[in-house]
Backbone as a chain_set.jsonl record, in Angstrom:
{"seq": "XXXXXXXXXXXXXXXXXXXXXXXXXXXXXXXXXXXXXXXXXXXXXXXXXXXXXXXXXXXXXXXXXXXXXXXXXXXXXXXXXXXXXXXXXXXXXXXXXXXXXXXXXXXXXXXXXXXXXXXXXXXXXXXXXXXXXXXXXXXXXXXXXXXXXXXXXXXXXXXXX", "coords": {"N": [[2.43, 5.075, -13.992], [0.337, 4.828, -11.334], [-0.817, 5.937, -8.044], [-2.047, 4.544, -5.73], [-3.97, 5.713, -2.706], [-5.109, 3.68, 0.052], [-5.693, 3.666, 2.996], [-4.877, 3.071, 6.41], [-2.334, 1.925, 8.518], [-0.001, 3.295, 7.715], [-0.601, 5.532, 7.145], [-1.701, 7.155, 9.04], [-2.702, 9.345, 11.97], [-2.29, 11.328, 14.462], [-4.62, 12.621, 16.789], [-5.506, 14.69, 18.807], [-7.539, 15.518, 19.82], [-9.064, 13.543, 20.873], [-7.624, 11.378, 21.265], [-6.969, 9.775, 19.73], [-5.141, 7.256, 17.011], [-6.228, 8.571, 14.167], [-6.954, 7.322, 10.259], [-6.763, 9.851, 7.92], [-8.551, 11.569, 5.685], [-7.147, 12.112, 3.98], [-4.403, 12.862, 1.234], [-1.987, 13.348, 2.665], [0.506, 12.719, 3.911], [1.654, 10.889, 1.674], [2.243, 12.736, -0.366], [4.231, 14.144, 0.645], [6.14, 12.174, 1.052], [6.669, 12.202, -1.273], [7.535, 14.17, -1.879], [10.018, 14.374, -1.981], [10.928, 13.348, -4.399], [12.289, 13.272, -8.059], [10.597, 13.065, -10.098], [6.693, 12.814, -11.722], [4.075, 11.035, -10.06], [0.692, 9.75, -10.486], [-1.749, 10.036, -8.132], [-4.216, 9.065, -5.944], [-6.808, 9.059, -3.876], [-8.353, 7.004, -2.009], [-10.069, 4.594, -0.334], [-9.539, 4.987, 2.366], [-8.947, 3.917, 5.002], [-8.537, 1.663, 8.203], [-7.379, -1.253, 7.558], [-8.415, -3.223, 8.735], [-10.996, -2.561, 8.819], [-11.571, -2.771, 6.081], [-13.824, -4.15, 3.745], [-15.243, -6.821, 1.544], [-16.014, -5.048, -1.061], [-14.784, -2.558, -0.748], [-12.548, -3.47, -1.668], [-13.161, -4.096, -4.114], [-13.869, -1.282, -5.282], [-11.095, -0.278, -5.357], [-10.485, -2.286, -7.547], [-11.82, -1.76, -9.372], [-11.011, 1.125, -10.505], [-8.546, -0.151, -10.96], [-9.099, -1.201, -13.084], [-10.411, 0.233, -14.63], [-8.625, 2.697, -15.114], [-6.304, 3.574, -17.355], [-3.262, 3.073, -16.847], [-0.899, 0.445, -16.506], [0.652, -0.14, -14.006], [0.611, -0.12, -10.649], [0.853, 0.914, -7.545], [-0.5, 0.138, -4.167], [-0.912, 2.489, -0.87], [-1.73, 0.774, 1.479], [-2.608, -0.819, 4.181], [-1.883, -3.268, 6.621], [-2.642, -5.371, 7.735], [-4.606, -6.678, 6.371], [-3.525, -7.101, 3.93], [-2.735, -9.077, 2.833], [-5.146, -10.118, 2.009], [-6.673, -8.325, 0.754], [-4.313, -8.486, -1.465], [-4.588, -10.957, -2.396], [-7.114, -11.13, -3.473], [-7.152, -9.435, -5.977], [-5.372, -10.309, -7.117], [-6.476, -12.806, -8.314], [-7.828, -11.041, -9.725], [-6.458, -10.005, -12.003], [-4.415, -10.204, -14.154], [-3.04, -8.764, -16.014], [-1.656, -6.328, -15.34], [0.797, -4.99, -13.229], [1.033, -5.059, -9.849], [1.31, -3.337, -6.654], [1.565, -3.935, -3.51], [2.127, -1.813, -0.698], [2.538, -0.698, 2.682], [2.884, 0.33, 6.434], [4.554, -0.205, 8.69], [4.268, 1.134, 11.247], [2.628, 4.342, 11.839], [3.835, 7.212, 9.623], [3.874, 9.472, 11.164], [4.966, 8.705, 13.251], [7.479, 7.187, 12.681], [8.93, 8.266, 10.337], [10.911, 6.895, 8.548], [10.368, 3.981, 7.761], [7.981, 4.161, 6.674], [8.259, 5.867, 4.367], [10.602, 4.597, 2.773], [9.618, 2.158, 2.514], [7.852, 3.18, 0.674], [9.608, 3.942, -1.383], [10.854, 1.701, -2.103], [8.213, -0.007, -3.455], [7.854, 1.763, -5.334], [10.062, 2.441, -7.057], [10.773, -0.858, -7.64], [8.238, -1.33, -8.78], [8.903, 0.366, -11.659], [10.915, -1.176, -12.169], [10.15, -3.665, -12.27], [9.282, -6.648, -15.163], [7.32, -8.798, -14.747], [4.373, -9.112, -14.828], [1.644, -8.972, -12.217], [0.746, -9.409, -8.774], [2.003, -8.107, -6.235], [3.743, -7.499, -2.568], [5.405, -5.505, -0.789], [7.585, -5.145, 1.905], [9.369, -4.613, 4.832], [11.889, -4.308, 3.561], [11.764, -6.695, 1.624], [10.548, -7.423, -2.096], [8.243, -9.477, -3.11], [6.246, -11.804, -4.663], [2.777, -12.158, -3.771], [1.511, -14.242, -2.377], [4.167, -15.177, -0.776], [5.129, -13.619, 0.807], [4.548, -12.858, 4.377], [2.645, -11.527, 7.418], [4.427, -11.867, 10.111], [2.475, -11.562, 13.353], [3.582, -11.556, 15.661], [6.273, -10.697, 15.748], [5.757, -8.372, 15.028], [6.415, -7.913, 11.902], [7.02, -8.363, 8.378], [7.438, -11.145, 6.677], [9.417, -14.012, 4.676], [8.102, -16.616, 3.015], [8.227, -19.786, 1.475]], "CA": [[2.204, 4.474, -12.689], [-0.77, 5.588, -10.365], [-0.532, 5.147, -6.719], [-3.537, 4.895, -4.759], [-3.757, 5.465, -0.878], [-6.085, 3.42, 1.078], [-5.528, 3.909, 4.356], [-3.908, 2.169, 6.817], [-1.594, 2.861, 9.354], [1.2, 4.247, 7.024], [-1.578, 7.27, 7.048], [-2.423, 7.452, 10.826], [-1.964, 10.877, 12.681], [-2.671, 11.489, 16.142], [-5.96, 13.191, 16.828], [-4.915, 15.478, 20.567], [-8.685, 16.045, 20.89], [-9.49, 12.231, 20.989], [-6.131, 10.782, 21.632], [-6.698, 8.311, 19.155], [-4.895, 7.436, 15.744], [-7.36, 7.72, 12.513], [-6.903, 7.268, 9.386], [-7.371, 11.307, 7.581], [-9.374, 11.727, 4.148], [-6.204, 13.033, 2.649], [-2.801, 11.876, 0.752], [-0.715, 14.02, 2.821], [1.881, 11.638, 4.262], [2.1, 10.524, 0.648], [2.675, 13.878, -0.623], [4.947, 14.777, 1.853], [7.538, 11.74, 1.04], [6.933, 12.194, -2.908], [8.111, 15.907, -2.533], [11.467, 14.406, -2.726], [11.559, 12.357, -5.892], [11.92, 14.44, -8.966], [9.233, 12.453, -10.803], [5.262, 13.118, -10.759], [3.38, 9.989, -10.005], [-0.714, 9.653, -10.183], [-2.003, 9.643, -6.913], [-5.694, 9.141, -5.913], [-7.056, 8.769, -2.46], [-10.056, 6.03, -2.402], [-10.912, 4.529, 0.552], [-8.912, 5.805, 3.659], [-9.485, 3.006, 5.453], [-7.497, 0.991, 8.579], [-7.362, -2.494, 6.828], [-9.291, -4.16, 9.549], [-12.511, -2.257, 8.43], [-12.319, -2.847, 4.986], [-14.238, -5.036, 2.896], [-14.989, -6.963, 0.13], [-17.105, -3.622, -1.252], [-13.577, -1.691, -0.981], [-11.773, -4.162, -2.273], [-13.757, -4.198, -5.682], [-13.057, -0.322, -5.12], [-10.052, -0.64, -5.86], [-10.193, -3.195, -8.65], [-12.189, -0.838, -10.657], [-10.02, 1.996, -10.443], [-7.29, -0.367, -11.418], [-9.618, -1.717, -14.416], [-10.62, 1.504, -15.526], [-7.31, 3.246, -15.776], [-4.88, 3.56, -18.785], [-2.11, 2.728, -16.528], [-0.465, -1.023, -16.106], [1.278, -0.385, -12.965], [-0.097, 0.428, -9.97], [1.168, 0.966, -6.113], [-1.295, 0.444, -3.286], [-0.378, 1.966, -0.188], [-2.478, -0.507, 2.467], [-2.911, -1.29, 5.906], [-1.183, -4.51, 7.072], [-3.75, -6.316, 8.833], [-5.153, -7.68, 5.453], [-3.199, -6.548, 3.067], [-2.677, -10.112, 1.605], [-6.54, -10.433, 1.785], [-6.656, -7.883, -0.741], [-3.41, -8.93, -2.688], [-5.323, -12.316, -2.973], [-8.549, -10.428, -4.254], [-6.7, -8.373, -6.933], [-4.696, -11.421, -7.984], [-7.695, -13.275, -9.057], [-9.159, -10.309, -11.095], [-5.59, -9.139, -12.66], [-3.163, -10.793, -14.402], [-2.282, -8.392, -16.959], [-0.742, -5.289, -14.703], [1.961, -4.906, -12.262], [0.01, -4.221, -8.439], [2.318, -3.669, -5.418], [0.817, -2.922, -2.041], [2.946, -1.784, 0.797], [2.511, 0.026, 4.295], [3.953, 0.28, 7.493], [4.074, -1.382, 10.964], [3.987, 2.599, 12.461], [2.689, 5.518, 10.971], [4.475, 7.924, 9.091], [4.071, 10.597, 12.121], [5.9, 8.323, 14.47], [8.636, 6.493, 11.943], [8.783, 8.287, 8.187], [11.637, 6.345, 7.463], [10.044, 3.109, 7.55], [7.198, 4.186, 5.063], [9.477, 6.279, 3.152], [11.68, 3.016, 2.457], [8.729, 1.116, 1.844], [7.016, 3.553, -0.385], [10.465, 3.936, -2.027], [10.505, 0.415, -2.378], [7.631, -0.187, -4.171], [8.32, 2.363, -6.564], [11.489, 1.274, -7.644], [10.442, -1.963, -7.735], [7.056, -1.16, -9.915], [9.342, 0.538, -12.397], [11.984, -2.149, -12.898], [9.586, -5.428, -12.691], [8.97, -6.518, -16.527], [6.564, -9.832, -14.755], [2.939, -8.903, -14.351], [1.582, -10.102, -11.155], [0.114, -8.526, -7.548], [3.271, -8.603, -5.028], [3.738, -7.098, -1.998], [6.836, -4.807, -0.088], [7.257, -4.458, 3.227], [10.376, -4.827, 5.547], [12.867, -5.079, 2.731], [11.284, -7.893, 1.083], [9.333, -7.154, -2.5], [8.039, -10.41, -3.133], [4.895, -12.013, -4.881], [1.823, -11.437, -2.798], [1.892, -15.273, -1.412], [5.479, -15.383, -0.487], [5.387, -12.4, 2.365], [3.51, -13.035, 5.733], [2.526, -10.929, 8.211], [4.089, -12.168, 11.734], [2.281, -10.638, 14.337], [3.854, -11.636, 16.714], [7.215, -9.821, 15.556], [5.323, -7.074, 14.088], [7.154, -7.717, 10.577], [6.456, -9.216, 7.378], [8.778, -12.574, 6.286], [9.697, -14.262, 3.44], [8.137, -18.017, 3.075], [8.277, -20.254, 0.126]], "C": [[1.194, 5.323, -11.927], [-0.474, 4.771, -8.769], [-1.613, 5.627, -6.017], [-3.682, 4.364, -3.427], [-5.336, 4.766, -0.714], [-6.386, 3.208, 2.264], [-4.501, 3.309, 5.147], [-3.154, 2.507, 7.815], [-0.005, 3.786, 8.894], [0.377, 5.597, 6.824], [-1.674, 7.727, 8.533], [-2.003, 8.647, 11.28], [-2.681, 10.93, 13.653], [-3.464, 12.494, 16.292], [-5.781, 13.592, 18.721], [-6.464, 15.65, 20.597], [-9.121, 14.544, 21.378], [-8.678, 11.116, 21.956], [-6.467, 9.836, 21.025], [-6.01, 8.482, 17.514], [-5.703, 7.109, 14.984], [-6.528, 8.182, 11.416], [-7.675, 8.647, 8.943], [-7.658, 10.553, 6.361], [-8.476, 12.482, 3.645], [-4.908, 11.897, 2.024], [-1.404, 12.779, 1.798], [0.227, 14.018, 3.226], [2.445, 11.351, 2.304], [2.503, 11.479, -0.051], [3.692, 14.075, -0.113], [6.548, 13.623, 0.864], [7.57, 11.632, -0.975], [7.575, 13.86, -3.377], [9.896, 15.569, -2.975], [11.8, 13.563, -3.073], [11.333, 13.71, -6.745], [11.017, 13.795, -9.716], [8.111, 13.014, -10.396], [4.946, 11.831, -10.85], [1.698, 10.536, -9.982], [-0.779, 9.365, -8.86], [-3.428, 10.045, -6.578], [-5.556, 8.968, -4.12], [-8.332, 7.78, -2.869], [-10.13, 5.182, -1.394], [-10.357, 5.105, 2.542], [-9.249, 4.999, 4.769], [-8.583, 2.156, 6.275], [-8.419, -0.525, 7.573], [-8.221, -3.328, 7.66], [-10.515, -3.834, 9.268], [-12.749, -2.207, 7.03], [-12.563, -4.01, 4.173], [-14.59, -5.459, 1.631], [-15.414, -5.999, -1.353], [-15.621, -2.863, -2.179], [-12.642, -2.566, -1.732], [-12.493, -4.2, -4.231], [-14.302, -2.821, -5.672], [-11.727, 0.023, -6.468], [-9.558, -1.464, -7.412], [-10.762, -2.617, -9.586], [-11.47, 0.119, -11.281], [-9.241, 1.356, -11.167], [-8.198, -0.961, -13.146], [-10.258, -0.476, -15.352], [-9.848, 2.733, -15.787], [-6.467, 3.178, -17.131], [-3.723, 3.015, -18.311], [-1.761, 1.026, -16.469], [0.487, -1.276, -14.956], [1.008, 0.486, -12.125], [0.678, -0.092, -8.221], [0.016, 1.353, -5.238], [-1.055, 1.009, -1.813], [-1.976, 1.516, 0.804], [-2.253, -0.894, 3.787], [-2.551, -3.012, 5.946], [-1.408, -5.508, 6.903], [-4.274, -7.553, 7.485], [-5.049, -7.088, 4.46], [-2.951, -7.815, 2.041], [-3.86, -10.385, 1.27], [-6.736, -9.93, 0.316], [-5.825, -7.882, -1.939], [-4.501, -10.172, -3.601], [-6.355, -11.686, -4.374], [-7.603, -10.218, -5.657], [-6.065, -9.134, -7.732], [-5.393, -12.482, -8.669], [-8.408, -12.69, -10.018], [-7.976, -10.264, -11.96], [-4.558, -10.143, -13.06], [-2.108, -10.024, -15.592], [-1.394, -6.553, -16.688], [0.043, -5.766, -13.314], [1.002, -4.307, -11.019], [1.48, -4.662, -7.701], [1.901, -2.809, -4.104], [1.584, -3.463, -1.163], [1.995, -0.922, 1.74], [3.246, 0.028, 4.426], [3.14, -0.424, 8.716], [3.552, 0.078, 11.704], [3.781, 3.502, 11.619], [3.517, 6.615, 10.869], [5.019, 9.153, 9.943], [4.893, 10.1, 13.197], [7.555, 7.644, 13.683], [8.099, 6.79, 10.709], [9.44, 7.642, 7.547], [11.109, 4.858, 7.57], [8.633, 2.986, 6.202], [7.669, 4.651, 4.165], [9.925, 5.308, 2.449], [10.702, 2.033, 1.779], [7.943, 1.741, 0.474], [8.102, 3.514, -1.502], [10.961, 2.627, -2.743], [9.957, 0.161, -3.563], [7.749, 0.562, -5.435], [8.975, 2.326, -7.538], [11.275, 0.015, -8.033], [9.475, -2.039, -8.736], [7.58, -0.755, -11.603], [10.844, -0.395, -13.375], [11.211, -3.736, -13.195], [9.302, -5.427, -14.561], [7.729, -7.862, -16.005], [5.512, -9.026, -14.324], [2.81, -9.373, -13.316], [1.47, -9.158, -9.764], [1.776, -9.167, -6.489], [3.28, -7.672, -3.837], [5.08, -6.404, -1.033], [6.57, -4.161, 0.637], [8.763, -5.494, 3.86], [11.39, -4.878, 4.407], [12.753, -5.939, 1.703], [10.03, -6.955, -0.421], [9.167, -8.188, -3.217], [6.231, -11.0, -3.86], [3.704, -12.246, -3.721], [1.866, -12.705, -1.767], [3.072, -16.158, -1.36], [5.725, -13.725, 0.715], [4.32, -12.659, 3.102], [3.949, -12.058, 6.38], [3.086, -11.954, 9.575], [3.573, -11.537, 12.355], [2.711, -10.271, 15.449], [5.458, -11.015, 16.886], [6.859, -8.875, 15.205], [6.233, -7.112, 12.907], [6.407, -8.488, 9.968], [8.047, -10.337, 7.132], [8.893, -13.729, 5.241], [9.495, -15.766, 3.61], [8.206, -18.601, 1.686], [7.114, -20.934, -0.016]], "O": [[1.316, 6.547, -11.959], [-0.112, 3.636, -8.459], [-1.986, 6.775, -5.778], [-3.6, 3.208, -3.013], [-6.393, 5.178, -1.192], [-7.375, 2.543, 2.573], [-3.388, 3.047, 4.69], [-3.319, 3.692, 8.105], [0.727, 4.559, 9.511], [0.881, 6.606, 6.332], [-1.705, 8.918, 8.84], [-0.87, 9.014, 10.968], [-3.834, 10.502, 13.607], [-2.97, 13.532, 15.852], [-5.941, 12.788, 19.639], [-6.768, 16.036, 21.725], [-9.596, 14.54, 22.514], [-8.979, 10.385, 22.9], [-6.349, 8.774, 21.636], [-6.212, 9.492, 16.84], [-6.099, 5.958, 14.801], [-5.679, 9.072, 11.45], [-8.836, 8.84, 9.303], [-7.278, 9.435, 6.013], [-8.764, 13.444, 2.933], [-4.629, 10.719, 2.251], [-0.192, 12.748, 1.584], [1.004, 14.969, 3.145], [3.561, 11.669, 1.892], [3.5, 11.076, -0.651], [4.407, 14.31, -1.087], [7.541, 14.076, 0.295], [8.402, 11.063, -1.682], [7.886, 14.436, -4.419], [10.673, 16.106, -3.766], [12.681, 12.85, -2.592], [10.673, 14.719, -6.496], [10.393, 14.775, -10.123], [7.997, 13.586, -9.312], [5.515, 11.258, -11.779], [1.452, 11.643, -9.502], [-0.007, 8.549, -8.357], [-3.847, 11.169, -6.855], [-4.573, 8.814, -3.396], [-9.065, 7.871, -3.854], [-10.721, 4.381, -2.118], [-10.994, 5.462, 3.533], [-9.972, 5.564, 5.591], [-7.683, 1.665, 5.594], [-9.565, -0.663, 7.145], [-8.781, -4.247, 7.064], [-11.336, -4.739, 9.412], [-13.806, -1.754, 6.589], [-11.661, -4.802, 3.903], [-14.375, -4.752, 0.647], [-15.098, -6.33, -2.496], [-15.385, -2.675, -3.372], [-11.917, -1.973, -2.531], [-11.876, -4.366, -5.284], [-15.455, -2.875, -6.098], [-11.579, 0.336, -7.649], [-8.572, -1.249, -8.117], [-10.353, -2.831, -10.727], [-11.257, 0.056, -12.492], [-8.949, 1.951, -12.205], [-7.569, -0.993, -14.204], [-10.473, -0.449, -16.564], [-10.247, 3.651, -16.503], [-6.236, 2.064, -17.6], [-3.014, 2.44, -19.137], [-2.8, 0.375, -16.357], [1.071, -2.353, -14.836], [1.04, 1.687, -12.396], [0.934, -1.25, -7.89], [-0.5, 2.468, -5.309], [-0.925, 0.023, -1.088], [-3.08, 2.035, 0.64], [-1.174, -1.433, 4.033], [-3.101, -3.808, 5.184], [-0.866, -6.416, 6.273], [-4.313, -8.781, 7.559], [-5.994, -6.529, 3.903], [-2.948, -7.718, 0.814], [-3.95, -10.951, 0.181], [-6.881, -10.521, -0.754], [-6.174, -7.512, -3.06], [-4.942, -10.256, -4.748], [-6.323, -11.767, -5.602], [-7.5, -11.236, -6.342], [-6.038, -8.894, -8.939], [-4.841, -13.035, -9.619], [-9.203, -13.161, -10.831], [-8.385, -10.549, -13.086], [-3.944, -10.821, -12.236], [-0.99, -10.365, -15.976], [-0.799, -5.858, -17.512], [-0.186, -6.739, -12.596], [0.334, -3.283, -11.158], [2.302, -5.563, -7.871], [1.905, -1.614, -3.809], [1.828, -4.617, -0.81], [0.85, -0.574, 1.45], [4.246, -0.098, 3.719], [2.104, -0.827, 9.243], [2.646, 0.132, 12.536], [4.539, 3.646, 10.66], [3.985, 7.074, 11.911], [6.077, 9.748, 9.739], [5.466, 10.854, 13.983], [8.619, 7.733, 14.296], [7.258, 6.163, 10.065], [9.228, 7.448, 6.35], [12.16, 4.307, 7.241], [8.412, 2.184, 5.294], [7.646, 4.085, 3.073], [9.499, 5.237, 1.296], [10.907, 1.32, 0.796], [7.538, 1.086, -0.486], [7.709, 3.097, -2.592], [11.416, 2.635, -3.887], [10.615, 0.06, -4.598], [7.74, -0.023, -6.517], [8.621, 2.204, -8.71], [11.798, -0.176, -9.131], [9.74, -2.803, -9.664], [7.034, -1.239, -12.594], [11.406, -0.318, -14.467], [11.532, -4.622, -13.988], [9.148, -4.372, -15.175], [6.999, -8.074, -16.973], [5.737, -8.216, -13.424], [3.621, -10.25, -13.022], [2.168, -8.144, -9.744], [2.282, -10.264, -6.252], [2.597, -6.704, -4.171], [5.763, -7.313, -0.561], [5.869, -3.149, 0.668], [9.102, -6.624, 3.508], [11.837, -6.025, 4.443], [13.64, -5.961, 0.85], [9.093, -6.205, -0.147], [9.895, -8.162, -4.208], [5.19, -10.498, -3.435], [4.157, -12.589, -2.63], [2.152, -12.52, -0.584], [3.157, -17.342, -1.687], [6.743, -13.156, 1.107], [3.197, -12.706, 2.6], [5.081, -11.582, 6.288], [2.28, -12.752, 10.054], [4.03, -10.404, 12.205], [2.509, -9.259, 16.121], [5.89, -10.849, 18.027], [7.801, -8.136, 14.92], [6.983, -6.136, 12.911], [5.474, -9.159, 10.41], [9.241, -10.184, 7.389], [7.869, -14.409, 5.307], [10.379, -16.385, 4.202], [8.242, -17.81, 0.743], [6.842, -21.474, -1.088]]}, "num_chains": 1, "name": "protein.A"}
């Protein structure tokens, strides 16, 4: 399994000279909640990016990485905003590995246990699926990629058919 950060607000950290949250050029939220599994996982960093600024560029990024790996199961974590954008994408190139891209609603510096849970999630989830296929986990829910919506207007994701 490889898990590759691309930004998002499950990365965000509060910047006191700016006062604004960016997205850092590191894994070190993801580090942080993998110190306590006893497993190692692959973990890359590749575009560091809130989800609202990335495009179709980064998105075929990503799809290389996942096409030029050895691995067949792969965890994205991803920014919210258009995180099914890029499920979609990835589900059009891939049909023969396991993809599962989560986030969070709040970054990791304000609520760890909501990315924790979610990263824990996906993990679990990546290692027990036997169906190929891009899905997505977030709130509880790990579900094929178009069967979870973003409400915005609850700030959650929700389970349609």
């Amino acid at each position: 399994m490889l898990i590759l950060n691309s930004g998002g607000t499950f990365n965000k950290r509060y910047n006191a000279i700016n006062g604004e949250l960016e997205v850092p050029y590191d894994n070190k939220v993801i580090e942080e909640i993998l110190e306590s599994v006893h497993l190692k996982y692959g973990l890359a960093g590749v575009v560091y990016k809130d989800s609202l600024d990335m495009d179709s560029q980064d998105r075929k990024i990503l799809a290389n990485i996942i096409m030029e790996s050895s691995e067949d199961t792969f965890v994205i974590i991803h920014g919210t905003d258009t995180m099914d954008i890029s499920a979609e994408f990835l589900s059009e190139v891939f049909d023969d590995r396991k993809i599962i891209l989560t986030g969070a609603m709040q970054p990791f510096e304000i609520d760890s246990i909501e990315s924790s849970l979610n990263l824990g999630m996906a993990i679990g989830f990546a290692q027990a699926v036997e169906v190929n296929g891009v899905y997505i986990c977030m709130n509880g829910f790990v579900k094929p990629w178009n069967q979870l919506v973003k409400n915005k207007n609850m700030g959650r994701f929700e389970f349609v058919e």
